[in-house]
C-alpha positions in Angstrom: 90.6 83.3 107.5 88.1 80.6 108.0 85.2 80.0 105.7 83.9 77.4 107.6 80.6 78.8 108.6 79.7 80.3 104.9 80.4 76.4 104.0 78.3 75.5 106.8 75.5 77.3 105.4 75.4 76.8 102.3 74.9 72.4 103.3 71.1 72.7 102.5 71.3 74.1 99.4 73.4 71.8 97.9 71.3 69.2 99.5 68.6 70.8 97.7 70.4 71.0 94.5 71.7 67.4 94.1 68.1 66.2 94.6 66.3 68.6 91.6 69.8 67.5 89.6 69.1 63.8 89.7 65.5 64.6 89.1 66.2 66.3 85.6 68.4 63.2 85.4 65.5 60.7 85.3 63.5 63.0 82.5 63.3 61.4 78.7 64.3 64.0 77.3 66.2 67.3 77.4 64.2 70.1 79.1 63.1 72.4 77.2 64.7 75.6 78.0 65.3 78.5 75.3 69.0 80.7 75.7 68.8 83.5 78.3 71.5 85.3 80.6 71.2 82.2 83.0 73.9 80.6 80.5 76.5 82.9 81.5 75.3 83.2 85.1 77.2 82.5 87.5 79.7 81.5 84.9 79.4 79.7 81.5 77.5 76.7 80.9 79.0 73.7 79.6 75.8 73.0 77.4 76.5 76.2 75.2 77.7 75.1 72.5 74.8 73.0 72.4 72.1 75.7 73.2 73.4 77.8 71.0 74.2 76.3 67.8 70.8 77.8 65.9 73.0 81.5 66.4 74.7 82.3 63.5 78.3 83.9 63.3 77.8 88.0 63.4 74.5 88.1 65.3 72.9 90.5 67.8 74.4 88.6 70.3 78.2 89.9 69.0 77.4 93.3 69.1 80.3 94.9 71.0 79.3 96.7 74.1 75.4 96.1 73.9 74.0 95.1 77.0 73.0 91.3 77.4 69.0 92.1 78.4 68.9 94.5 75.2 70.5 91.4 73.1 68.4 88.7 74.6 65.4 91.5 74.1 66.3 91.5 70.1 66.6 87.8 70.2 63.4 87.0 71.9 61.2 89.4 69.1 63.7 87.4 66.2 65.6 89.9 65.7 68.9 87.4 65.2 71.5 88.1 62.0 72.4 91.7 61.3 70.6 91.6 58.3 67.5 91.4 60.7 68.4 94.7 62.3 66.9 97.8 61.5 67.8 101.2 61.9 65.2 101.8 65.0 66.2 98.2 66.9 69.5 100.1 67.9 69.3 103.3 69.8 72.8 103.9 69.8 74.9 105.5 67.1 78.0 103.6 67.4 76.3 99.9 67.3 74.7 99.9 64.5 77.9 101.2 62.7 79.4 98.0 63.8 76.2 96.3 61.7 76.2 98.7 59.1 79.7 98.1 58.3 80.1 95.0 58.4 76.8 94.2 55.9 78.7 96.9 53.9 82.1 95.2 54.2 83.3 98.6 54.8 85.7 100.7 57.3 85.9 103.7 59.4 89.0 105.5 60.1 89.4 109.3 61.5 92.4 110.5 60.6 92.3 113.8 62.7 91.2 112.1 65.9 94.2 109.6 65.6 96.6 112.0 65.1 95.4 113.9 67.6 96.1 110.8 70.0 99.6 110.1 68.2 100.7 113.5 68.4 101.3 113.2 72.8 103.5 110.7 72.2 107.1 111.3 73.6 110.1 108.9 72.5 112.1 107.0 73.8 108.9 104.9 73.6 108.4 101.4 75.7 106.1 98.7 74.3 105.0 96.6 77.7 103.6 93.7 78.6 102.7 91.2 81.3 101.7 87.7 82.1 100.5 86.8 85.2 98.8 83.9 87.0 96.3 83.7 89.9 96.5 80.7 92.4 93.7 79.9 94.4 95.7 79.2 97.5 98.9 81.9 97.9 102.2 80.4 97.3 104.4 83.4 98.4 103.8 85.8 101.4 102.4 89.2 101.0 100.0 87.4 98.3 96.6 86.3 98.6 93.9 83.7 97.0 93.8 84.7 93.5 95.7 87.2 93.2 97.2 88.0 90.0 101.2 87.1 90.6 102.8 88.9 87.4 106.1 86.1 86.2 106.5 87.2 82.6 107.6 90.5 80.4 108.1 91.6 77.3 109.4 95.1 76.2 110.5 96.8 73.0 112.2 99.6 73.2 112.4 102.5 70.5 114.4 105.6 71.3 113.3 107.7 68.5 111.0 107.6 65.9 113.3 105.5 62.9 115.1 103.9 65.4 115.8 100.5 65.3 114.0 98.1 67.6 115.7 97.2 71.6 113.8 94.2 72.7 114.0 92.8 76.2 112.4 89.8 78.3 112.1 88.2 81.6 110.5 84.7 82.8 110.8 84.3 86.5 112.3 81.1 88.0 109.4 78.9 89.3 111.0 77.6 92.3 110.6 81.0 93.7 108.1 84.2 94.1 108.6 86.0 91.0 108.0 89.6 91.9 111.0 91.0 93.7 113.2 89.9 89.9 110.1 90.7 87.9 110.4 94.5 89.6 114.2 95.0 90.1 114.4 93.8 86.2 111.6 95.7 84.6 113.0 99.1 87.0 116.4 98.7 85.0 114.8 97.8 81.5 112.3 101.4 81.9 114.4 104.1 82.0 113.7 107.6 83.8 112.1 109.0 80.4 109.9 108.5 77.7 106.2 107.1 77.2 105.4 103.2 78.4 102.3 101.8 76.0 100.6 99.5 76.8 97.6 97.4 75.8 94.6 97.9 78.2 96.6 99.8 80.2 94.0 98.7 83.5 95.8 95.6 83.9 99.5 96.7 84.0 98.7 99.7 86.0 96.6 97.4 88.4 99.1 94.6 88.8 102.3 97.6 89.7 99.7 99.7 91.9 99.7 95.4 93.8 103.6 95.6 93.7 104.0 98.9 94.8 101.9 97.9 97.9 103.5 94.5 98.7 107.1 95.7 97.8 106.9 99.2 99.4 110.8 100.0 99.2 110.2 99.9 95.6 107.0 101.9 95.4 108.3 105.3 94.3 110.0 104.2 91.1 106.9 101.9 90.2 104.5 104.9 90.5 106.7 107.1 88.9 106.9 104.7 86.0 103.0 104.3 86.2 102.4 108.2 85.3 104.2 107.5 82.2 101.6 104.7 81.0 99.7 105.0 78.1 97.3 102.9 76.5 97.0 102.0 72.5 94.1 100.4 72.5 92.1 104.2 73.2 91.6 104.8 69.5 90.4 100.7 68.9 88.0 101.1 72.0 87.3 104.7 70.6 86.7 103.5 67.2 88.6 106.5 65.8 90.3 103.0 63.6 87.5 100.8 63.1 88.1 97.6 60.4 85.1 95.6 60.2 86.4 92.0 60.7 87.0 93.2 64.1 83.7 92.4 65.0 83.3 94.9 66.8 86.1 94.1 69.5 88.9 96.1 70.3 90.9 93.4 71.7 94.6 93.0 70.3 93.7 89.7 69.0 90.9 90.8 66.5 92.8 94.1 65.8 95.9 92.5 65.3 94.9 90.3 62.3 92.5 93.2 61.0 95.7 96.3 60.7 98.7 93.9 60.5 97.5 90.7 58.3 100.9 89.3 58.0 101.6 88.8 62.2 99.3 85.7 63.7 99.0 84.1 66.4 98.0 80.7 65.8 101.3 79.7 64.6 102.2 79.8 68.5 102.2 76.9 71.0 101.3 79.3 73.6 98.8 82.0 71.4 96.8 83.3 74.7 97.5 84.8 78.3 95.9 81.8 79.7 98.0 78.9 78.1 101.1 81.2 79.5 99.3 81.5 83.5 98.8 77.6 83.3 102.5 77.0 81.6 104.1 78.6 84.4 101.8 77.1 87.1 102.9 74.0 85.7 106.5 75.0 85.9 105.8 75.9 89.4 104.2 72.7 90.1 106.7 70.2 88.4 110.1 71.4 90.2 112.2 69.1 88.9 111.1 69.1 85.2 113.2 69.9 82.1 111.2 73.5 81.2 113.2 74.4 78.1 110.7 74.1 75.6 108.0 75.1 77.5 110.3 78.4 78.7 111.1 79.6 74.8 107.0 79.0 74.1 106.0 81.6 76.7 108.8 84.0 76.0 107.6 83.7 72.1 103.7 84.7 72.7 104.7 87.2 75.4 107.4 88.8 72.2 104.4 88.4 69.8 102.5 91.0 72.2 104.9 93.7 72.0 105.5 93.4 68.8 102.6 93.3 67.6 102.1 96.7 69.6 104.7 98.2 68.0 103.3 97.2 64.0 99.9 98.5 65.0 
């Protein structure tokens, strides 16, 4: 589809913005403009680390959930370090317990609610996870720009409770589209029974929901095995288990450290999902490369998520 006359119309503004551009250039001295939401809008500014360096570590500004013009409203009447915060500045129950405990250095767990979530549980149970990557210009048909092209599992597998641990893997070969393997594979690895967990279970459901669509022959098995998903990060987002050097996020990467101290992830070359999307473009790009070492990186941080799923 051609974008040729959105291009077209957008000539004067660029125009427009080169000139004020090499205006600020010619100024003596840094304009003088304080933080606000325009330095995360459209995307993030270069300059931020810059701007931002008067914010100290566990301010307003990292208060999970909070709503940037309430933040930036805080900020702007110097309401800045948690210590600053008062009981009225926060509305919201569940913020200022993210405040309160941290000042306190204290935690919150609810027993009865997390059993209450464990207790649905149904062995054999699959630990699941993806990596994907998203190129601008489609590479395979039946894609499109940016879509999110999975390449990469890892699963661990426990049929009952004391069970020892199955694990099992799969890293698509570059010089081809990686789905039709990725789905045949992960279809024999998930069995007809049991619970699938998953980690933010949006993304997996959204990226098989994609597969199920472009790979119709295969549809009925994916969305039978997407019933069965459920997600482990409910009682982090939930705060039902809430350890207050997770700052308030419920991502695996603060929760991890914060229930399971031993298991890191900066040992790892690859220690984040977009070191592993740019790994296997590069794989992609450089055909004829030797990928060993890059190969047993990726299929080390993608084992590190599922097993970290299964300490938690």
């Amino acid at each position: 589809e051609s974008v040729k006359k959105d291009a077209m119309e957008n000539q004067e503004f660029i125009v427009q913005k080169i000139r004020e551009l090499k205006n600020i250039l010619k100024l003596q001295e840094v304009p003088k403009v304080d933080i606000g939401p325009h330095c995360t809008d459209p995307y993030d500014c270069d300059f931020m680390d810059h701007c931002w360096s008067h914010i100290p570590e566990n301010s307003v500004f990292d208060i999970s959930g909070l709503r940037a013009d309430k933040k930036f409203a805080l900020y702007e009447k110097g309401v800045i370090r948690y210590e600053d915060i008062k009981p009225g500045d926060l509305t919201n129950e569940k913020y200022y317990q993210q405040v309160e405990l941290f000042i306190k250095k204290s935690d919150y767990i609810d027993k009865k609610g997390i059993k209450e979530f464990l207790k649905d549980f149904s062995y054999p149970l699959y630990f699941l996870d993806f990596e994907t990557f998203n190129p601008a210009i489609p590479l395979y048909d039946q894609s499109k720009p940016y879509q999110q092209i999975p390449f990469q599992y890892s699963l661990h597998f426990q049929e009952k409770k004391n069970s020892p641990l199955k694990h099992f893997e799969f890293l698509a070969d570059p010089k081809e589209d990686p789905r039709l393997n990725f789905i045949e594979r992960l279809l024999a690895d998930i069995s007809s029974s049991g619970d699938i967990l998953t980690y933010n279970q949006s993304f997996e459901k959204g990226r098989l929901k994609e597969l199920a669509l472009d790979f119709p022959k295969y549809s009925k098995e994916i969305n039978s095995r997407i019933e069965r998903i459920k997600d482990l990060m409910t009682p982090f987002q939930q705060r039902l288990y809430y350890i207050h050097t997770m700052h308030g996020s419920y991502s695996i990467k603060q929760v991890l450290p914060a229930v399971v101290p031993e298991l890191s992830y900066q040992d790892l070359a690859i220690n984040n999902g977009g070191d592993a999307s740019l790994a296997f473009m590069r794989m992609v790009l450089e055909k004829d490369a030797d990928h060993m070492e890059l190969r047993k990186q990726m299929l080390e941080y993608c084992r590190m998520d599922t097993f970290a799923m299964v300490k938690i």
